[in-house]
C-alpha positions in Angstrom: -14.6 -53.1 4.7 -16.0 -51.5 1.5 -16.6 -48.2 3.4 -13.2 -48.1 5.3 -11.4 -49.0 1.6 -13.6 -46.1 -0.2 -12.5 -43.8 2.6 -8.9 -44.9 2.2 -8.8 -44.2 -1.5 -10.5 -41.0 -1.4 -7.8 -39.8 1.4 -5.1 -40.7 -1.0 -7.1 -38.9 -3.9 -7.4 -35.2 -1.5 -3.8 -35.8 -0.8 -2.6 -35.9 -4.0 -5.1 -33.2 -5.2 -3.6 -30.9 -2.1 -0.3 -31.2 -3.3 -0.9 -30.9 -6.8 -2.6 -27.2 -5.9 0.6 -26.6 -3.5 3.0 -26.9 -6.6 0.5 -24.6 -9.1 2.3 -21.4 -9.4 -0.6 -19.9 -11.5 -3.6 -20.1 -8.6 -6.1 -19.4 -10.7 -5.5 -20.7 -14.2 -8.4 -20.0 -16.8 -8.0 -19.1 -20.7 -9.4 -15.4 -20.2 -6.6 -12.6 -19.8 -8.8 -11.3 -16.9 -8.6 -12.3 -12.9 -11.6 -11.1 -11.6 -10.9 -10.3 -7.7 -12.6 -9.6 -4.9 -12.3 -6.9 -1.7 -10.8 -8.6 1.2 -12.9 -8.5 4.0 -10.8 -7.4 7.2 -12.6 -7.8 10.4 -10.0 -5.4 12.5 -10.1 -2.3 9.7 -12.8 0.2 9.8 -15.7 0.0 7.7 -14.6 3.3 5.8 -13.2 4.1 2.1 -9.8 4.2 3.1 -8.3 3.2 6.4 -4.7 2.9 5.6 -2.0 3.2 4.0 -2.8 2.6 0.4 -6.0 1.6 0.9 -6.0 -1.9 2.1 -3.7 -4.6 3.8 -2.9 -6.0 0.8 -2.1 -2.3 -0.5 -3.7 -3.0 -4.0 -4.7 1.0 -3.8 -8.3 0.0 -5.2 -11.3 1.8 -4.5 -14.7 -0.1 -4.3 -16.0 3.9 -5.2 -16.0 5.9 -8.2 -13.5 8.5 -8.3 -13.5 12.3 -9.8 -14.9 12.7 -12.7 -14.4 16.1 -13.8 -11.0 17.1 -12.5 -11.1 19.8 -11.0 -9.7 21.4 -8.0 -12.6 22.2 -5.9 -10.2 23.0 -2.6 -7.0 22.7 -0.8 -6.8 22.2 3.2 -4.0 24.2 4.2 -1.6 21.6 6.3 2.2 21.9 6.5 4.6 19.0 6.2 3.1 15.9 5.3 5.6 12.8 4.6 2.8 10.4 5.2 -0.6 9.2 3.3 -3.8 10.3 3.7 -6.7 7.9 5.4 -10.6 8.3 6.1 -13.1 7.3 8.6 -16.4 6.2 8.2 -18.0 9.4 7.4 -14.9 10.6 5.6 -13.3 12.2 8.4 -9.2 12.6 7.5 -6.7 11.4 9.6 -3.1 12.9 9.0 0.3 13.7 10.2 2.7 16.7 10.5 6.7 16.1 10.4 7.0 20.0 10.2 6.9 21.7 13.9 5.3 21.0 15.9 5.0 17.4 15.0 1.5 16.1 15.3 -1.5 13.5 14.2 -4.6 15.6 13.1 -8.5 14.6 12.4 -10.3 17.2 10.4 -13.9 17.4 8.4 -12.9 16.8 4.9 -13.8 20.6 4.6 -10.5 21.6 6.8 -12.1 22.0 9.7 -10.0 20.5 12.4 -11.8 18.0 14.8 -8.8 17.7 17.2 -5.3 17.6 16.9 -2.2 15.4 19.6 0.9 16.2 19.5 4.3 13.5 18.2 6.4 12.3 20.5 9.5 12.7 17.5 9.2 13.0 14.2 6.5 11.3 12.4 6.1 9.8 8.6 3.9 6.9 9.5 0.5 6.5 7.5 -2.7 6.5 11.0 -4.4 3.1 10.6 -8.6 2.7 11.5 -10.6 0.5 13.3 -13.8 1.4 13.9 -13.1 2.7 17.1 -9.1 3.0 17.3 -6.8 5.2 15.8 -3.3 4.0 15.7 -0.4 6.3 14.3 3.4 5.8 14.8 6.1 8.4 15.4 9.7 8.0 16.4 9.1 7.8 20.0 6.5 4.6 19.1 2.8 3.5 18.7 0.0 4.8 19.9 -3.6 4.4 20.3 -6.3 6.9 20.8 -10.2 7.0 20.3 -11.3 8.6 17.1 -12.4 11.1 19.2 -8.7 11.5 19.6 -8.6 10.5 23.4 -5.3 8.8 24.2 -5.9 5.1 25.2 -2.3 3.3 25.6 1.3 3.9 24.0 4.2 1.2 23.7 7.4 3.3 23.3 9.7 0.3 24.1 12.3 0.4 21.7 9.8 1.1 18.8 11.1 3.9 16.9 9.0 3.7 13.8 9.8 5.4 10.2 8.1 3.5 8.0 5.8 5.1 6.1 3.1 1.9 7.1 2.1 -0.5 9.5 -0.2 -3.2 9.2 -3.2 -4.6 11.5 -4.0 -8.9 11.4 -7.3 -9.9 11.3 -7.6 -10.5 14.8 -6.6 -6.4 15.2 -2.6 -7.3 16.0 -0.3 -4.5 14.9 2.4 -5.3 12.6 5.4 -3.0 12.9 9.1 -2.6 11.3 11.2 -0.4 13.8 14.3 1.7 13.2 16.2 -1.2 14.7 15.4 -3.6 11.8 13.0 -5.6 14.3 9.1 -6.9 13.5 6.9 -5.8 16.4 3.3 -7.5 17.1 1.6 -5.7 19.5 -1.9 -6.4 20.8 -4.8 -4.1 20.6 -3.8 -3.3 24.3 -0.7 -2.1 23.8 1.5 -5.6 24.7 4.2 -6.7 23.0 3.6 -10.2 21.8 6.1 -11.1 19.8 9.0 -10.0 18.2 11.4 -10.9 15.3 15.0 -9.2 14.3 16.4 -9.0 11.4 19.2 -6.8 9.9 17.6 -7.2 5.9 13.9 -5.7 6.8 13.8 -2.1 5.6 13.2 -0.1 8.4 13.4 3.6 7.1 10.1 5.9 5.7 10.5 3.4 2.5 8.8 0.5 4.1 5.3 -0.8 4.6 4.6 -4.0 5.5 1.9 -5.9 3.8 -0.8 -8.8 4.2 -1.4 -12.1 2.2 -5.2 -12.6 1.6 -5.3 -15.4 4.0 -3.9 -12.9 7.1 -1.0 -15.3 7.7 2.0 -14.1 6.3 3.5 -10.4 6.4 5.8 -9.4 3.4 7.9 -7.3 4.2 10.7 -5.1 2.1 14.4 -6.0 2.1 17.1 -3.3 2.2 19.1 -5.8 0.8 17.0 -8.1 -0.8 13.5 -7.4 -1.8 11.1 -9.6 0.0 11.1 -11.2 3.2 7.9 -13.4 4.2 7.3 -13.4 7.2 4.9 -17.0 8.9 3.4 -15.0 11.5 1.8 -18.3 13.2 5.6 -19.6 13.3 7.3 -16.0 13.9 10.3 -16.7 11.3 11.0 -15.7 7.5 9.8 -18.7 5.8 11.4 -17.4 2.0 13.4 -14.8 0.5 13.5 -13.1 -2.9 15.3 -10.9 -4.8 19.0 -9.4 -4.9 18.1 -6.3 -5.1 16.4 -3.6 -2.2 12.7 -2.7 -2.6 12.1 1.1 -2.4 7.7 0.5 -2.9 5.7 -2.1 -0.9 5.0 -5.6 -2.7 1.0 -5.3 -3.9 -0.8 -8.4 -3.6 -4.0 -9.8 -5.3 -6.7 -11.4 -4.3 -5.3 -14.9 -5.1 -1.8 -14.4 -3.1 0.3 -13.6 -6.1 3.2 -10.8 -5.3 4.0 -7.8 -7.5 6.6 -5.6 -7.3 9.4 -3.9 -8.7 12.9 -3.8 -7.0 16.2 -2.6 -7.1 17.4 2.0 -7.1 15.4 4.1 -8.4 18.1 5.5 -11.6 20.1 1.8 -11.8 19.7 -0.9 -13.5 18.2 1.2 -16.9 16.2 -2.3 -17.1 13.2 -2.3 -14.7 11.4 -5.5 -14.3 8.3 -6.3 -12.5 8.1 -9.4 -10.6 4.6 -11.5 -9.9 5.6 -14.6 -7.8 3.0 -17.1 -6.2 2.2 -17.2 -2.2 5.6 -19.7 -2.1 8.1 -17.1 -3.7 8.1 -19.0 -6.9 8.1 -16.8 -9.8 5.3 -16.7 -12.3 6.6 -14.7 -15.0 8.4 -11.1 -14.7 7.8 -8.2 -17.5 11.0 -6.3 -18.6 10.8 -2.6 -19.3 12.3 0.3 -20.2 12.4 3.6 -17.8 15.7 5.7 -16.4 13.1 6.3 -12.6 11.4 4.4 -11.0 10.8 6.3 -7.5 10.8 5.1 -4.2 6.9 4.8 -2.8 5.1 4.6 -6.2 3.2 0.9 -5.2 1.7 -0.1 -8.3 -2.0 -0.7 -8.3 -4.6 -4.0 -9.5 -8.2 -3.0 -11.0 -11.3 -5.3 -10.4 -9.7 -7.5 -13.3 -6.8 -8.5 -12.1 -4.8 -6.0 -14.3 -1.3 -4.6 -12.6 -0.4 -0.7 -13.6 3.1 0.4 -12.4 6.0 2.5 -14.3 7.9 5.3 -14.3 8.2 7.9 -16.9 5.5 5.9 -19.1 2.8 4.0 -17.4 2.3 0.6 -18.3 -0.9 -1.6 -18.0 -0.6 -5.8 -17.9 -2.8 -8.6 -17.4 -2.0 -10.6 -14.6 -0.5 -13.3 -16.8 2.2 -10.5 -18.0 0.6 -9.5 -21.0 1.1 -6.2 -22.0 -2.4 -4.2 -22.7 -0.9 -0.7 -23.3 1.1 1.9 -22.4 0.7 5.6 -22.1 3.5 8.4 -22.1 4.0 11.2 -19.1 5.7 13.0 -21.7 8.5 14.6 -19.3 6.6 13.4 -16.5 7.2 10.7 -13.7 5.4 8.8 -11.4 6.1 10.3 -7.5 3.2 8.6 -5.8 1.6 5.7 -5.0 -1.3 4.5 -8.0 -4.6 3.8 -7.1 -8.1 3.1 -8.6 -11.6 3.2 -8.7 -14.3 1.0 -9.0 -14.3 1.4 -12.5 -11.1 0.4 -13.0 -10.0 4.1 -13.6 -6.4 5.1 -12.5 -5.1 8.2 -10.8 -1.6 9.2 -11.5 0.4 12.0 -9.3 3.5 13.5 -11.9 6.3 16.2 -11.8 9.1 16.9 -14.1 11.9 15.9 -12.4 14.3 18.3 -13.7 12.0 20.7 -12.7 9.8 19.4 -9.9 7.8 22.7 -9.5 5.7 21.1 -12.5 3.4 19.1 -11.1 0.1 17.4 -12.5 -2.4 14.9 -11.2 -3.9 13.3 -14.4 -6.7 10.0 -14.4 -6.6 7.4 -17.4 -9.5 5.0 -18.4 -8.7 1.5 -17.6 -7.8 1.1 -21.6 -5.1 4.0 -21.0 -7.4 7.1 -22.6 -6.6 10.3 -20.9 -9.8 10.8 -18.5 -8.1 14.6 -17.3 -5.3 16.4 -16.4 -5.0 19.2 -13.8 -1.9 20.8 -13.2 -0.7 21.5 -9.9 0.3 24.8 -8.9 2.1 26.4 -5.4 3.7 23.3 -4.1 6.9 21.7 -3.6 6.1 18.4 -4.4 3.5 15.3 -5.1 3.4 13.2 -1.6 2.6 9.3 -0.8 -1.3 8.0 -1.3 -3.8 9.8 -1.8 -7.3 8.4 -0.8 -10.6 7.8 -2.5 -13.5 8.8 -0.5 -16.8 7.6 -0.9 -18.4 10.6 -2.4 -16.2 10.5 -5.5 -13.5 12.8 -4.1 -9.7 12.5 -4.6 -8.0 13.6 -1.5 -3.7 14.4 -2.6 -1.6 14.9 -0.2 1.6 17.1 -0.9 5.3 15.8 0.0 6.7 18.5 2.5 4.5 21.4 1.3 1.6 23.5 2.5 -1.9 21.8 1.4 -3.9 18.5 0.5 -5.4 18.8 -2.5 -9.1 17.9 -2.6 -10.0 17.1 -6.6 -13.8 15.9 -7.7 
């Protein structure tokens, strides 16, 4: 009786203590202004530096490597077109994609050297994901799969017209796609549809990238109308919605579930504001700022600390309670690209002039916002979407449209 009435009361106790951590909208409340976090381990992705689109699932665009120190351009691979980021294999091979003629996916030696090339179906802006033995890559004719030795393996091309500039992979290797016709796509490693969702608010042009809650069970994806949709991927339905206004970069997400994000047109409202919600879509706390552009596909990135950077014409850095820690000015400059980091919590920045968008730079800031370096760009149109850390301290930039990737150590 004693036993059965002990068991009873500590039933009642983990019930209570469950729902108590359901209704905390701060998952990880401590009296420091630092969240350490962790890497997310991802059984399906390959084991390389960077295997998609900004880097991870959760597209945090963190490096677990040291990035360039110097600064300097040591090369460009000469490659035409590029509306996509860059990714790496194991041994730093780079997967990427042409939307100039003749549209195509291409593996090369990060030296330029090209290891084999297939040619697109339709026009392609969709960021290659790895495994570590897969290579998928999504034009508008639909997904495919090939060997990394770029032998083709299956392709689903049933009403799967794909322009966003990501897809996502589960943990159990399931591809997550958005298609032109505003409808979620699961697809199984061998190319079978599983299941498949519609809905007329998911953002379905090169804008969009899906992403991935720690736990692997819920996709975010943007709205064109609002800006998040969640997505239960074990119940197949949008379990909450947030925002009034379309997202134009992916939702970032840290290692505790918490959502950031900043929506609404690039030029309008003059107010920005960046949003961090909880895994429920309850808002945690939101930081007002100041900027006339804040360009489509320029995620903001999290450091090792838990630390958000995002902005537009001046780069801000907060704590992940909303606390501002600085600020640094482009000085005429704005934010094109996806941010990233390294493993010491250093940022790289891709910047034009936008009244004069010949004027490129690629600069790096210390995680206390000191300028690391700045090298100027010269001979391209424009700054494109990630660039990639590799694992030998390289910065791989891609260009928007242009003629090379620029290859900075």
């Amino acid at each position: 009786m004693k036993k059965t009435l002990i068991l009873f009361l500590f039933t009642i106790l983990m019930f209570i203590s469950n729902n108590c951590n359901d209704k905390t909208v701060d998952p990880k409340p401590n009296d420091s202004d630092t969240l350490p976090q962790e890497d997310i381990k991802w059984a399906s992705l390959a084991n390389s530096a960077w295997p998609m689109n900004h880097g991870n699932p959760q597209s945090n665009g963190r490096s677990s490597y040291s990035g360039p120190i110097k600064g300097e351009v040591s090369f460009k691979i000469q490659y035409y077109g590029i509306e996509s980021s860059l990714v790496l294999g194991k041994n730093n091979e780079l997967f990427v994609t042409s939307n100039y003629y003749p549209h195509r996916i291409s593996a090369m030696k990060i030296t330029g050297d090209t290891i084999w090339e297939s040619l697109a179906g339709g026009n392609i802006a969709t960021t290659p994901i790895l495994t570590d033995s897969i290579v998928y890559w999504a034009d508008a004719s639909g997904l495919n799969s090939y060997t990394l030795e770029g032998k083709k393996k299956w392709k689903y091309d049933n009403n799967c017209s794909i322009w966003n500039i990501g897809i996502n992979i589960g943990q159990d290797g399931i591809i997550y796609c958005i298609t032109e016709q505003n409808v979620l796509k699961a697809i199984s490693p061998e190319g079978i549809l599983l299941w498949e969702l519609k809905d007329e608010r998911f953002r379905a042009d090169e804008h969009g990238a899906p992403t991935f809650s720690p736990d692997g069970t819920t996709l975010y994806v943007q709205g064109n109308n609002v800006s998040i949709l969640a997505v239960d991927i074990q119940k197949r339905l949008v379990k909450w919605v947030f925002g009034d206004y379309e997202l134009w970069s992916s939702p970032v997400i840290d290692s505790y579930g918490s959502i950031y994000f900043i929506p609404g047109e690039y030029k309008n409202p003059d107010t920005k504001t960046l949003y961090a919600l909880d895994a429920m879509g309850v808002l945690i706390w939101q930081y007002d700022f100041e900027d006339d552009y804040i360009l489509d596909n320029t995620e903001p990135t999290i450091d090792y600390d838990g630390n958000i950077f995002f902005g537009g014409s001046i780069i801000y850095s907060v704590n992940y309670k909303g606390k501002l820690r600085w600020q640094y000015n482009l000085n005429n400059l704005n934010i094109v690209s996806p941010l990233v980091n390294d493993v010491n919590g250093n940022l790289y920045i891709g910047a034009a002039d936008l009244g004069n968008t010949s004027i490129l730079s690629i600069l790096s800031l210390d995680n206390n916002g000191n300028l690391n370096w700045k090298t100027n760009v010269e001979g391209e149109n424009f700054l494109g979407a990630s660039p990639a850390i590799s694992n030998d301290g390289q910065l791989l930039f891609p260009s928007f449209r242009s003629s090379n990737i620029i290859i900075i150590k």
